[in-house]
C-alpha positions in Angstrom: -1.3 -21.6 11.0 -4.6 -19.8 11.7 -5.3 -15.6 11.5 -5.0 -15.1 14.8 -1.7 -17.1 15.3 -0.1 -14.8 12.9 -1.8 -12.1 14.7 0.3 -13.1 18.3 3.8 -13.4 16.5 3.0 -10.1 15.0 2.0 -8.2 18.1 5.2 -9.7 19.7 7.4 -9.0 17.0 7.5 -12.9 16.1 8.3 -14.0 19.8 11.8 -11.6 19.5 14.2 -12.5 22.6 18.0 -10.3 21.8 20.4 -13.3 22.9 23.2 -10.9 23.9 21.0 -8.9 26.6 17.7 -10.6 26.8 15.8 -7.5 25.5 11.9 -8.1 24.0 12.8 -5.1 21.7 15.0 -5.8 18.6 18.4 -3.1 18.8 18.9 -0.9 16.2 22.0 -2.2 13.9 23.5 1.3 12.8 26.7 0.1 11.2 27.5 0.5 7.6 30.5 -2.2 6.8 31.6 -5.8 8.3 34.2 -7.2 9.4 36.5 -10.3 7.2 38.7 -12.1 8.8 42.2 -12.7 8.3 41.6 -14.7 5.1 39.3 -11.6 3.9 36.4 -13.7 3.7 33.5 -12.3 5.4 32.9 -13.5 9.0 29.2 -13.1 9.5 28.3 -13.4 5.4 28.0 -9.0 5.1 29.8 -7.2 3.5 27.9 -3.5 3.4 24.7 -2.2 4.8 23.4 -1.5 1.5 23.4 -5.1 0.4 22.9 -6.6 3.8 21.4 -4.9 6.5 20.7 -6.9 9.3 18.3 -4.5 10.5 16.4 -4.7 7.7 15.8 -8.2 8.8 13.1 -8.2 11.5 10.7 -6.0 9.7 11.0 -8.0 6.7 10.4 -11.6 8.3 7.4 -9.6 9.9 5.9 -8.7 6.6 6.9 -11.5 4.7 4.9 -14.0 7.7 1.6 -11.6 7.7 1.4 -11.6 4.1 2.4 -15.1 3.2 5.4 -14.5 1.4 8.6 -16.3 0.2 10.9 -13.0 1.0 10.1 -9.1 1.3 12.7 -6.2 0.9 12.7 -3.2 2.4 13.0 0.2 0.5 13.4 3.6 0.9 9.9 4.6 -0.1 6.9 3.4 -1.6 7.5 5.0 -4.6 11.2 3.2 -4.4 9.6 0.1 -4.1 7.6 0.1 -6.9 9.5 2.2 -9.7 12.5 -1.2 -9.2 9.5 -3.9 -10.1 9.2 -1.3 -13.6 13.4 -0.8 -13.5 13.4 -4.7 -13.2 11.7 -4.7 -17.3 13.5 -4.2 -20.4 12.7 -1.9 -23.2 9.7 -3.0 -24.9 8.1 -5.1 -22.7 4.4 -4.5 -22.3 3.2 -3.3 -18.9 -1.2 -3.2 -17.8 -2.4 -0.7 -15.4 -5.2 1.1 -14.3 -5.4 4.4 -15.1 -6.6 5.2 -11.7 -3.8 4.5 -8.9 -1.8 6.4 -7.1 -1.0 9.2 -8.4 2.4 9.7 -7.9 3.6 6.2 -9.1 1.0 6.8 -12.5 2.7 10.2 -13.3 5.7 8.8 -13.0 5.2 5.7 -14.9 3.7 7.7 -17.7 7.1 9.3 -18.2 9.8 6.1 -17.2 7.8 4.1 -19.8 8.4 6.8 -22.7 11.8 7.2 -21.7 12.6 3.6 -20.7 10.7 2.1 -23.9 7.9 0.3 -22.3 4.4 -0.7 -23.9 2.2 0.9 -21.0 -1.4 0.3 -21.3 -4.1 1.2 -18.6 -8.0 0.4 -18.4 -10.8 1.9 -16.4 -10.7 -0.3 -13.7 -14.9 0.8 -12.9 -15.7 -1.4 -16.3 -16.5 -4.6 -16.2 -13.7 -6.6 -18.7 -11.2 -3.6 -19.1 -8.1 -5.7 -17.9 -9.2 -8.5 -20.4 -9.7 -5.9 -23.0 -6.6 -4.1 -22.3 -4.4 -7.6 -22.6 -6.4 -8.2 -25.5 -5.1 -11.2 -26.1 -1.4 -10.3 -26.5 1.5 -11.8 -24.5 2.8 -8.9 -21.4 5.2 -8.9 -19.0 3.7 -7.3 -16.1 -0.3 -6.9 -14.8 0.1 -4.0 -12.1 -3.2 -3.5 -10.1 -4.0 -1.9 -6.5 -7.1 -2.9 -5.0 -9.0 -0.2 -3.1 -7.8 2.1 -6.0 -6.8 5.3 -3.9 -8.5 7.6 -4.1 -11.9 6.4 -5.8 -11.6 2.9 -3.9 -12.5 1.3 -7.1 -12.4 -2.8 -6.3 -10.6 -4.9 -8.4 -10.3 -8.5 -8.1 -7.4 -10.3 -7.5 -7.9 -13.6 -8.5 -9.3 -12.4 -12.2 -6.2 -10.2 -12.4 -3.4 -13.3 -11.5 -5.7 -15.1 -13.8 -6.0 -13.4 -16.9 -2.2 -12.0 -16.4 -0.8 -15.6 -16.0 -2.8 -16.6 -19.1 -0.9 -13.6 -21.0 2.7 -14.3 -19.3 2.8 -11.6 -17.1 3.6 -11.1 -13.4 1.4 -9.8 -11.4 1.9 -7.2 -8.9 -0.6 -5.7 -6.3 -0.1 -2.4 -4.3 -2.0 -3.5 -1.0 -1.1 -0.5 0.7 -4.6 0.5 1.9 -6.0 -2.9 2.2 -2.9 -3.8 4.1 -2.0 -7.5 5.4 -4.4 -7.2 8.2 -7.3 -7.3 5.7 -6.2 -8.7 2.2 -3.2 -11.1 1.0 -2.9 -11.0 -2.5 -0.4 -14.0 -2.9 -3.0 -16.1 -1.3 -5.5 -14.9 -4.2 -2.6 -15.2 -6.7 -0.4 -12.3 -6.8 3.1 -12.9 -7.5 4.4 -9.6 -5.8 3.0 -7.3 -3.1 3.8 -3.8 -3.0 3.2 -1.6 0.5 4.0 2.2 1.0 5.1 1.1 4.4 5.2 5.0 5.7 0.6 4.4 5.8 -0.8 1.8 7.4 2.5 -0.7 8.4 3.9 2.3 9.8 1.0 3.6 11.3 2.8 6.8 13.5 3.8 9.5 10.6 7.1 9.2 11.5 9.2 6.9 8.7 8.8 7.0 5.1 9.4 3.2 3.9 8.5 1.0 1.3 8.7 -3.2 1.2 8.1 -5.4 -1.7 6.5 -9.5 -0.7 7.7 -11.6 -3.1 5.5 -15.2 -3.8 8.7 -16.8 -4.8 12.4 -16.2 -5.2 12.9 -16.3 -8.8 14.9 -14.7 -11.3 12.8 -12.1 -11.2 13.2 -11.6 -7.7 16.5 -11.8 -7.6 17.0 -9.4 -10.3 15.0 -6.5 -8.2 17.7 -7.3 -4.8 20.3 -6.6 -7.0 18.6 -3.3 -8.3 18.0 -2.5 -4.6 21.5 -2.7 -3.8 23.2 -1.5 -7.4 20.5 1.8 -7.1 20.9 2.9 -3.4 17.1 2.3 -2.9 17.1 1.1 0.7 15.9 2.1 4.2 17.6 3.5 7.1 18.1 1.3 10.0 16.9 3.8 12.3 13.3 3.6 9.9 13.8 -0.3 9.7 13.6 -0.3 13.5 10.1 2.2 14.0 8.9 0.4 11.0 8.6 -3.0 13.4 7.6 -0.8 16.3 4.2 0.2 14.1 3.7 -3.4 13.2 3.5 -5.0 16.0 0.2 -3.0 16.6 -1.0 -2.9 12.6 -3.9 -5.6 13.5 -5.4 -3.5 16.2 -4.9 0.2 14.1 -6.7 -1.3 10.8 -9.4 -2.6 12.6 -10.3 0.3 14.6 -9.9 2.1 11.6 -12.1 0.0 9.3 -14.5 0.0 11.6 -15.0 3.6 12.2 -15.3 4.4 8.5 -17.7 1.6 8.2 -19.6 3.9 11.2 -18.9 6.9 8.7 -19.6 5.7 5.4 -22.9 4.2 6.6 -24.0 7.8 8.3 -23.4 9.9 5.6 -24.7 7.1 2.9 -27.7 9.0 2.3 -27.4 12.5 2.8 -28.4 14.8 0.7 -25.4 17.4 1.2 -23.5 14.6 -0.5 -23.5 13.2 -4.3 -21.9 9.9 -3.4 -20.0 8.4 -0.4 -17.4 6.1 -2.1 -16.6 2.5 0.4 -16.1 -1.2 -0.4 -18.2 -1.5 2.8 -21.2 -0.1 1.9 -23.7 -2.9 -0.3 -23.8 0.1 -2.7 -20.7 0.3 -3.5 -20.4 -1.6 -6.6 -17.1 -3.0 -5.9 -18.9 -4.4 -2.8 -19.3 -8.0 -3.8 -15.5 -8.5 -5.0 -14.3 -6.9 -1.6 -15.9 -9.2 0.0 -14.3 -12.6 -1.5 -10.7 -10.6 -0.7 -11.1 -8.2 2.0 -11.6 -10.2 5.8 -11.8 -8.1 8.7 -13.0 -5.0 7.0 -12.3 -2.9 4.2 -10.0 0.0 5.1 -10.0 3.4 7.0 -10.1 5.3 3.5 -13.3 6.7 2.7 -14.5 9.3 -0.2 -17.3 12.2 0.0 -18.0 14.1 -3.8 -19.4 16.8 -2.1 -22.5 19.1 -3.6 -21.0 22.2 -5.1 -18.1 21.6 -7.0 -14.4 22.5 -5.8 -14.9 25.2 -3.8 -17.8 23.3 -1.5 -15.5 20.6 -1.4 -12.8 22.9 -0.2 -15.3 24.8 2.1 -15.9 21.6 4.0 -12.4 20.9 4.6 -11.7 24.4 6.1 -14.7 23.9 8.3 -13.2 20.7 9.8 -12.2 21.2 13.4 -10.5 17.4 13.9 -9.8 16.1 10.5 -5.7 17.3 9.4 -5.4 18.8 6.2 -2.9 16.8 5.1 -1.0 14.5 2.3 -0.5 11.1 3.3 -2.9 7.8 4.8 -2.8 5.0 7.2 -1.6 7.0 10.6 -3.4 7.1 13.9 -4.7 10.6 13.4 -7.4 10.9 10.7 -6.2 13.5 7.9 -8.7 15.0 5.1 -7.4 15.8 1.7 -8.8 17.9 -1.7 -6.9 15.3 -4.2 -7.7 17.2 -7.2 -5.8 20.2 -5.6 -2.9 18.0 -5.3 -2.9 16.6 -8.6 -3.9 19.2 -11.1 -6.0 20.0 -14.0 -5.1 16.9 -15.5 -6.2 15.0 -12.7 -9.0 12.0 -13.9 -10.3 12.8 -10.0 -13.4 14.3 -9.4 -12.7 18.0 -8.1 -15.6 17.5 -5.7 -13.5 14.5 -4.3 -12.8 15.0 -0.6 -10.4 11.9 0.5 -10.6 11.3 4.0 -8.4 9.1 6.3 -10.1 8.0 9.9 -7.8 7.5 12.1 -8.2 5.6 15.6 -10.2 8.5 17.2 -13.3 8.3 18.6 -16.1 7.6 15.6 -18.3 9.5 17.5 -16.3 12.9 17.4 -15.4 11.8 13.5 -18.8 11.9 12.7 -19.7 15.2 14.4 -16.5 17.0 12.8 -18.3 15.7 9.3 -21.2 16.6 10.1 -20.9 20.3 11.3 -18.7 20.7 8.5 -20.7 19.9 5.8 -23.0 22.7 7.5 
């Protein structure tokens, strides 16, 4: 089916009609445990929410039919999400990586594969063969990329990573959570799994912190991280599973409003001089333009970077100066937030400290621009 078919089952939560009261808005299925029957055989195939939520359901046939997927899971979190693919490994097992992602999944991979026993290599992601080299030849298990890399938005392509991973044996995994469905679909390029921090763009409203997984086939592999979902706890709320399909249904419109006024942004600010670099896959200078462009349709995000002239403290000075932008953590919402990562992260941080990350929201671009502008002084 084309884009914009997807596009109409999305916006009405893929043509959703409640049989028992004729409601256009799927309920909200709060209960826990099932019923069995008199033979103590399950009447409706549940048994507990934490196996079989059928609240979970809707958001996850959503996902799974924007990106292309076999199956999705929902999870608790992002990070939830994504530390089950690495649980889903055994000791020894040789994991790739760049070593510029986000931050909180990278420290804590750092750590789980010490303690968990896995080989964990990473490459700079900004040089031209470093997954190749990082393989280097030797079988792996898993390839995990994520392409913008937050918060740099280094580009890395999708169809050299399945390639090169496949060739080694290895999965490959792609956290799309700032491209989002809207714009990229990894499986369609090759992935095997897509990862989403479901609380940014999917979401949309800062209200639910969620994660899903997209799966390009149900193998063992895939049915070894639904069994780690349900053995580990690692699962949504119902109440979360409902708002999550509440943001979807308007994801196509939010990205694209978004993309395009960072686009507006990135392209103002380009060349001023108050600025050492303005870091966008939209802009031709970026120079992860050309790949974005072969797996980015639509746009290329509402993230956005400015290293500003100074150091820390003029990048801090700007953001105190900022009348609309939020100073706060988090991406992907309505309202356009500003954040000093290298605060965030620490001394140890491979961010610039001059790196201010901003997230534009739907607001107007023009009032977005001004706030920048007046700022930056």
């Amino acid at each position: 089916m084309s884009k914009s078919s997807i596009e109409s089952d999305i916006a009405q939560g893929l043509h959703f009609i409640d049989e028992a009261t004729g409601g256009v808005v799927p309920p909200i299925q709060p209960s826990t445990t099932f019923v069995r029957d008199a033979d103590y055989e399950l009447l409706r195939g549940r048994g507990y929410a934490r196996d079989h939520n059928p609240g979970f359901e809707h958001a996850e046939n959503m996902l799974c039919r924007m990106e292309g997927g076999a199956d999705a899971k929902l999870f608790a979190s992002g990070m939830a999400a994504a530390a089950t693919v690495f649980q889903s490994l055994a000791p020894g097992d040789r994991v790739v990586c760049p070593s510029v992602m986000y931050w909180g999944l990278r420290g804590w991979l750092v750590d789980f594969a010490k303690t968990w026993g896995l080989d964990l290599v990473q490459f700079d992601a900004t040089q031209d063969g470093a997954l190749e080299q990082a393989l280097d030849g030797r079988p792996a298990k898993l390839v995990w990329i994520e392409t913008p890399c937050n918060p740099t938005w280094d580009v890395i392509s999708i169809a050299e990573s399945a390639k090169l991973a496949h060739d080694a044996g290895a999965v490959l995994a792609v956290d799309s959570t700032v491209a989002t469905p809207v714009l990229t679909q990894p499986i369609v390029h090759g992935a095997d799994l897509v990862m989403h921090s479901a609380t940014k763009y999917l979401n949309g409203h800062g209200d639910v912190v969620s994660g899903a997984l997209v799966t390009a086939k149900e193998d063992a592999l895939w049915e070894r991280i639904g069994v780690l979902r349900g053995e580990g706890g690692a699962i949504a709320g119902s109440f979360d599973a409902y708002l999550l399909q509440r943001g979807m249904r308007t994801v196509f419109l939010r990205v694209r409003q978004s993309s395009a006024s960072a686009l507006a942004i990135a392209k103002h600010f380009e060349n001023d001089k108050r600025l050492e670099r303005v870091s966008y896959p939209g802009l031709e200078s970026h120079p992860g333009h050309a790949i974005a462009k072969t797996q980015m349709s639509g746009g290329f995000s509402g993230m956005l970077s400015f290293m500003v002239n100074g150091g820390a403290e003029a990048a801090l000075a700007f953001i105190r100066r900022l009348k609309l932008f939020i100073p706060a953590t988090s991406l992907g919402g309505v309202e356009s937030l500003v954040e000093h990562r290298y605060s965030i992260e620490g001394a140890d941080s491979p961010i610039p400290e001059n790196l201010v990350r901003l997230s534009v929201g739907i607001e107007r671009v023009e009032d977005l621009i001004a706030d920048l502008d007046q700022a930056l002084g």
